[in-house]
N, C-alpha and C positions, 0 to 999 in steps of 0.2 A: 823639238817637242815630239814623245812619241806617237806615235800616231793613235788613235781612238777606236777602238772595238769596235766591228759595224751592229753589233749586238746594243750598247750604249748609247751610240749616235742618235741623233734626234733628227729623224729624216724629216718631217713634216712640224709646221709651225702649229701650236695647240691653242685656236683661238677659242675660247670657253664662253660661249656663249650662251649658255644654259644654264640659270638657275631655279633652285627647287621649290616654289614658293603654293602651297595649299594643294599637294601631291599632284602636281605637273612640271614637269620639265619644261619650265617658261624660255622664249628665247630676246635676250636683250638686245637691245636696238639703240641704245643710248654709248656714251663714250665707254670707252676701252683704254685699261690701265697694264703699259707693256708688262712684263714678268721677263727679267732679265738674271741670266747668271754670270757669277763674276768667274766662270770657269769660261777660258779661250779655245775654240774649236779650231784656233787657227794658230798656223807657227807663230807670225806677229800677233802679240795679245792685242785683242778685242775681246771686249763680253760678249757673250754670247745670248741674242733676242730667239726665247720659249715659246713666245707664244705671248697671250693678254685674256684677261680675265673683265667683267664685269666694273664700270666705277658706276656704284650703282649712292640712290638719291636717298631721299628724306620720304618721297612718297612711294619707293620700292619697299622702303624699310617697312613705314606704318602700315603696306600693305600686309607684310610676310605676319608682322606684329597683328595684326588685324585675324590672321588663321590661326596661328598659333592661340589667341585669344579665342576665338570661337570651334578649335578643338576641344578646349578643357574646357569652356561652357562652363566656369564657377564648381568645375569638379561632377560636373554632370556630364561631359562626354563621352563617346564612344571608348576611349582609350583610357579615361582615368577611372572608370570603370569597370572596364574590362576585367575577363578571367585571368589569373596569372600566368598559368600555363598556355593561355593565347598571345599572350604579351612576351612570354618565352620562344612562341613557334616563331611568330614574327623575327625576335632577335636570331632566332636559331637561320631561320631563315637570311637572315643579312648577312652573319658570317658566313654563310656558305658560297654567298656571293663574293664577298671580299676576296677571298682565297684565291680566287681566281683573276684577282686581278695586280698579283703580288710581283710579277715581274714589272709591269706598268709604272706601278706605284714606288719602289725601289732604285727605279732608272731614275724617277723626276725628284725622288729625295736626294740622289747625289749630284744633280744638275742644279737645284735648286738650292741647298741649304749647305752643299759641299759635304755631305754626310759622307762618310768612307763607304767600301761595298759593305763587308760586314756586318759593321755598324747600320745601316741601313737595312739588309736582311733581319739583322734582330731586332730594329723599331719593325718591320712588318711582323713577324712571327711574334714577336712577343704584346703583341697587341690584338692579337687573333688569340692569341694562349690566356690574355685579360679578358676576352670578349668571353671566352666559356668559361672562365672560370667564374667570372659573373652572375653567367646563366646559373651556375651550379651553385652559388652562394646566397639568389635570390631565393632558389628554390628551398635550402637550409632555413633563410630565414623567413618564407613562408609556412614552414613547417614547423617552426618554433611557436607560431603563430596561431595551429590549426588545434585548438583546446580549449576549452574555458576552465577559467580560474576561479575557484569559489573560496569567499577573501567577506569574512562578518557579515553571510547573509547575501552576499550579492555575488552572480554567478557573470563575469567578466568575459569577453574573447578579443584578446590584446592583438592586434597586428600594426602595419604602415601603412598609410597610405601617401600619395603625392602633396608635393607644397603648392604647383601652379605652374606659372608660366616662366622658362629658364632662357636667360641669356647666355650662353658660353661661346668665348673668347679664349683661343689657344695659344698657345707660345709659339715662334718660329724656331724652337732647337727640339723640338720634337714634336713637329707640327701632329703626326698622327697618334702617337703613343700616347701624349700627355694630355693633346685634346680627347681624347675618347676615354683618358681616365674621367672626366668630367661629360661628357657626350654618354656614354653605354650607362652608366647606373641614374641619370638623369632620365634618360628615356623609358628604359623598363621600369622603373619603380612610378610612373602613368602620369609624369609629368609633361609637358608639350617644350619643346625646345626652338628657340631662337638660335642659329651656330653662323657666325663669319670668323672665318680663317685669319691668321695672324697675316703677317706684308710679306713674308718667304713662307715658301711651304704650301703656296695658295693652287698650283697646276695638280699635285697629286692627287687632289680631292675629286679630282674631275674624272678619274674612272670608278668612283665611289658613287656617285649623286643616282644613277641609275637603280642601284643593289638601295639607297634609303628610299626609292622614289616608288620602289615595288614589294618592299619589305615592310613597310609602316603605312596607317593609315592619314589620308590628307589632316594636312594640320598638325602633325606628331612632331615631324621635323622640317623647319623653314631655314634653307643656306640663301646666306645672302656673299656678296663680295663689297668690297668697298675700304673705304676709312673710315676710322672709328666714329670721326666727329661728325661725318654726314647720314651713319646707318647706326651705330650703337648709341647715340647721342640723342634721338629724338625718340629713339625707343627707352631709353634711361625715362627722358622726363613726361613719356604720358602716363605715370606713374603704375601703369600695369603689368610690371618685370616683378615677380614672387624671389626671385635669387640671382642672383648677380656670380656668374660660376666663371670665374679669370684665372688663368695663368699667367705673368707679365712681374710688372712692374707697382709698385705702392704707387707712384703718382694716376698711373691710370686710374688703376683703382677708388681710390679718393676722387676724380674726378668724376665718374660715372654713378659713386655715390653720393657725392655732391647734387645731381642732376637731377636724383629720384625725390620728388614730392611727399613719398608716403616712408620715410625710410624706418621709421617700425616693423615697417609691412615689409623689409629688403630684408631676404635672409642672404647671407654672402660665404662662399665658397673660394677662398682663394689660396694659390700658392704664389709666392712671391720670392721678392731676391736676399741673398743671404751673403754672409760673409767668414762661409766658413774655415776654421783655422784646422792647422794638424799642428799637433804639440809633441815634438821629438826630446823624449827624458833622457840623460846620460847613459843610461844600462840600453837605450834600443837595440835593437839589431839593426844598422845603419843600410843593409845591403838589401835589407824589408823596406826598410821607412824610404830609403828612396825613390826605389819601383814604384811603391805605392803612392806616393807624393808625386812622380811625374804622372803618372795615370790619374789621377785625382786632381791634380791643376791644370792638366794639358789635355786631356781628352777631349776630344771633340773641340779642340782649339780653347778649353775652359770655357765655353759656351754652355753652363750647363748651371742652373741655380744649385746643384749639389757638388760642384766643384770646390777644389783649395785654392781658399782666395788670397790668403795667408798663411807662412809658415811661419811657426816659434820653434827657436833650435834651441836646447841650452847651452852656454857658451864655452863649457869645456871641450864640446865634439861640434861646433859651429865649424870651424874649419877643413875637417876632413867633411861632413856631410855635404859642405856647399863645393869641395873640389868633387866629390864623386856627383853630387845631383848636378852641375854645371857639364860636367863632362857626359852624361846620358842625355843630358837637355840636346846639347848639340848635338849629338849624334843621329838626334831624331829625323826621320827621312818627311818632307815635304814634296808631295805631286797630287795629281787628281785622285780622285774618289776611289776611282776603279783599278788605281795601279796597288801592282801586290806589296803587302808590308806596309803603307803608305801609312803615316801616323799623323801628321800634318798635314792639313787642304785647306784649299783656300775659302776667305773669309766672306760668308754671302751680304753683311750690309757692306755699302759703297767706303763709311767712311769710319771704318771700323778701326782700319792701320793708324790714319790718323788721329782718331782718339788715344789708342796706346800709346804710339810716339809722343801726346803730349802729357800722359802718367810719365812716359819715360823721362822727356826733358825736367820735368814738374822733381822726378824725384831725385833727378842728379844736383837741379839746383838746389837743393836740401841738405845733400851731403851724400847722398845715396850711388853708386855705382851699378854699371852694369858687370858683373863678375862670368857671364860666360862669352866666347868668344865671336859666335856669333847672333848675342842678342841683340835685338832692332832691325837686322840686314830686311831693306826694303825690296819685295819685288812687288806685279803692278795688281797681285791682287792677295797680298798678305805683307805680315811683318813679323821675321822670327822672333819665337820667345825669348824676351829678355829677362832674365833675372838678376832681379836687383836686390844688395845689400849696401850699410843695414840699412830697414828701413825704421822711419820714427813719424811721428802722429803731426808734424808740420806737413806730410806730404799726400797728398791727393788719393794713390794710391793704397794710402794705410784707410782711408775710409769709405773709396766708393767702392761698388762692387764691379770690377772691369771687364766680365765677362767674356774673357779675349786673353792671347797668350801674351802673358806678362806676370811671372811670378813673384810677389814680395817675401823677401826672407828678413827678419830680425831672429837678435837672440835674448835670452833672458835668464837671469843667473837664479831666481827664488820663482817660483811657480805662482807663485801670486800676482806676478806682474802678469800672465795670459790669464791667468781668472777673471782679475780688475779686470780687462779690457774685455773680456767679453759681458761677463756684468753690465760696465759703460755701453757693450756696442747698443744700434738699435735691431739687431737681427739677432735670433737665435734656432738656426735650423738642426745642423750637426757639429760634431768637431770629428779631429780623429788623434787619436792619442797614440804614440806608440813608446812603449815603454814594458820591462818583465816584471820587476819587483815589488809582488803585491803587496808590499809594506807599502808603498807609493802609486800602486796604483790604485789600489781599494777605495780608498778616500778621495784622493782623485775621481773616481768612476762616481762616487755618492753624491758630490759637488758639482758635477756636470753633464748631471743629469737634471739638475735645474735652472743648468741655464738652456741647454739647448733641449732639443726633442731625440736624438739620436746619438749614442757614443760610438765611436769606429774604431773598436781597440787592433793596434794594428793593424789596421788596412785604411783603405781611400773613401772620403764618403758617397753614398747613391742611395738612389730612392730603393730600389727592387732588392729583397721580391717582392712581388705586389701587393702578398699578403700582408705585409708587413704595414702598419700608419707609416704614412708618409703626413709630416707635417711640420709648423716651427711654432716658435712662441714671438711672442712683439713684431714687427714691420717682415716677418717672414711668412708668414700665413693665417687665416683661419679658416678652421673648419679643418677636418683629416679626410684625406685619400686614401683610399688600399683597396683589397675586393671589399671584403669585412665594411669598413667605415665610411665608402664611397656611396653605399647602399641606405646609410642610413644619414648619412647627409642630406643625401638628397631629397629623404622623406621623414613624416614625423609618424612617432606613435599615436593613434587614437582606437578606440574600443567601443565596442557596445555591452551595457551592463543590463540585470536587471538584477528583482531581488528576486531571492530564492524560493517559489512558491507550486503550487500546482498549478494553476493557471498559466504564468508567463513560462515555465518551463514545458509545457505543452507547448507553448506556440515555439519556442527556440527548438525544438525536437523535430516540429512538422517543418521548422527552415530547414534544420541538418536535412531531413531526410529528401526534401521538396527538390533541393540543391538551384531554389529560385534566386536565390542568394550571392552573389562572388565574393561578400564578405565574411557574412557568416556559413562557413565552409569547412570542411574537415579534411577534403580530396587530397593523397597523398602524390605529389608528381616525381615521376619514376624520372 
């Protein structure tokens, strides 16, 4: 083993005893839930114990639930009333905090989650680079806002304001990036937030809690830690959660909307899992589609709902594509986070190997092979990517989403047989096509753009850039993410009208000018 960077090293155990419940740094006294990485510190593997966080209860929950609710005060409080540009200092104010805590943060993402360094640098930076561009898109779309509209008689001033009180639930493959896509425009747009961290990814939060604890006012944001069914569960069914804001899984989801009493009253924000295909035509460039298809199945170990969970080859260049994509598979290097070139690390749930090992058995009993040479090879805290052909719709494989390295390849001779199936599937996030000849791919491109939300002509699929919707149609999500769309998710249009008269436009004149108002406002923020 080589040895470990004393920069890396984790000299001291991070017992996190601190959470943020009605702006104080509460400190827990109740059981502790270890925070273990499947990364070995030592030449004989052992996992390696972070540190423990919070298992916090039913009456920690309803407390944090209890501030949050008397933050937003039915839309009368402090915050959801607020100036915008005060709701802006504050955020402006938080990032400046973060920044500063970017090496911290970085370290416990690749102890934690097995993140590469890289890879980890760019979930921090690019999540600092979402947090202003936020700022700057709320400020666009409050200035969209600062006019009234005169529409048969009645003189209008259209803006957003907040929905209420927000649950968000993050993913553990990008515990900070993807939570604070749903965290940063939930808050600023003067909503009050509910946030417990996913089951990995939970230690890096813990040099943040300070920068939300002194950046926002009490009750803006409540972190809690725990399991979903003892802290997101009793706050589901006292039916005062306004938005249910998930990254994860459709089962969860459905369960926690199950729970809500008022669910009219449940607006839902969520991203979910997919099962996105890449559809290689005979004219591709094979030495593109393959790069790009190990990058798009294998990154980040396919831990990524915008991964290829599926390839369609056509069956005239099936065989050279799966001798060159087999042979870059194996060649891929496997070690820790921190080692240079490193493409493969190891896998942060416990029994992740064994779940793919049994897509693997699942699909060979079917007819399926493993075609590269070292797919499946077990070590004690990963399992090389196997990939397997062909694959066909008896096998386990062809329909769940595996999240983990294990590539399926089939082929198909008429292009209707990957249409039908994505048609059939229940997911439609992205696909990625690669193919030249816009005789075929034109119509193609017209055709699949209704089934999925995203085409990846030639290249791998991914969420970013952030401007961009990020979202799917059926068991893949609803609601869109981006800067743009995050913003207005999170809040609705409403207005104040009146008609067009001497009277009421005297009083709307002495608002402008009064500036008693933070609704009716004109003030442009630099």
């Amino acid at each position: 083993m080589k040895a470990i960077p004393q920069n890396i090293i984790i000299e001291e155990l991070l017992q996190q005893k601190e959470y943020l419940v009605d702006g104080e740094l509460k400190i827990w006294e109740g059981d502790m839930a270890p925070v273990i990485s499947s990364i070995s510190s030592t030449d004989n593997y052992v996992p390696t114990l972070l540190g423990s966080v919070p298992n916090m209860t039913e009456v920690a929950a309803l407390e944090a639930l209890d501030s949050s609710v008397k933050a937003y005060n039915n839309g009368q409080g402090d915050w959801p009333t607020m100036k915008v540009q005060d709701r802006i200092k504050c955020m402006e104010n938080f990032v400046t905090q973060m920044k500063e805590t970017r090496t911290e943060v970085v370290n416990l993402l690749m102890w934690e989650i097995g993140k590469t360094l890289p890879d980890s640098q760019k979930e921090f930076d690019r999540t600092v680079e979402y947090i202003e561009d936020t700022i700057q898109g709320y400020k666009d779309l409050n200035q969209e806002g600062n006019r009234f509209n005169k529409v048969q008689g009645i003189n209008a001033m259209i803006k957003r304001s907040p929905l209420g009180v927000v649950l968000c639930l993050g993913p553990y493959n990008y515990p900070l990036n993807e939570t604070f896509s749903l965290l940063i425009p939930a808050i600023i747009m003067g909503n009050t937030v509910l946030f417990k961290p996913a089951k990995f990814g939970v230690l890096l939060l813990s040099p943040l809690l300070k920068a939300f604890q002194s950046s926002f006012p009490k009750g803006v944001i409540n972190i809690l830690y725990g399991r979903g069914r003892e802290v997101a569960a009793p706050i589901m069914k006292s039916g005062l959660i306004t938005v249910l804001s998930l990254i994860g899984n459709s089962k969860s989801a459905i369960a926690l909307q199950d729970l809500h009493p008022n669910k009219n009253k449940l607006r839902l924000i969520l991203g979910l899992e997919a099962k996105n295909p890449a559809i290689i035509l005979p004219d591709a460039n094979l030495d593109l589609a393959v790069s790009e298809c190990i990058s798009g199945s294998l990154s980040f170990n396919g831990q990524r709902c915008t991964a290829l969970k599926i390839i369609y080859v056509h069956e005239s260049i099936a065989a050279e594509f799966n001798k060159r994509f087999t042979e870059k598979v194996d060649a891929l290097k496997f070690g820790n986070p921190w080692e240079e070139n490193v493409f493969l690390t190891p896998l942060p749930e416990p029994n992740k190997s064994d779940y793919i090992q049994e897509l693997i058995d699942d699909a060979k009993a079917n007819g399926a092979s493993v075609i590269n040479k070292r797919g499946g090879e077990r070590m004690d805290n990963y399992i090389f990517p196997a990939v397997l052909f062909p694959i066909n719709k008896k096998m386990r494989v062809y329909h769940e989403e595996q999240f983990g390295p294990v590539v399926p390849i089939l082929t198909f001779k008429n292009i209707q047989e990957p249409l039908d199936d994505m048609a059939a599937s229940d997911y439609g996030q992205q696909v990625s096509l690669f193919g030249k000849d816009i005789k075929t791919v034109a119509p193609l491109i017209d055709v699949l753009v209704n089934l999925v939300c995203r085409v990846n002509l030639n290249s791998s699929c991914q969420r970013g850039p952030d401007v961009f919707p990020f979202t799917g149609r059926k068991d893949s999500a609803v609601g869109t993410l981006s800067i743009h769309d995050a913003l207005r998710s999170f809040s609705i249009r409403t207005f104040v009208a009146s008609k067009d008269n001497d009277y009421n436009n005297a009083i709307l004149q002495e608002l402008l000018d009064s500036k008693k108002s933070n609704f009716i406002n004109t003030d442009y923020i630099l």
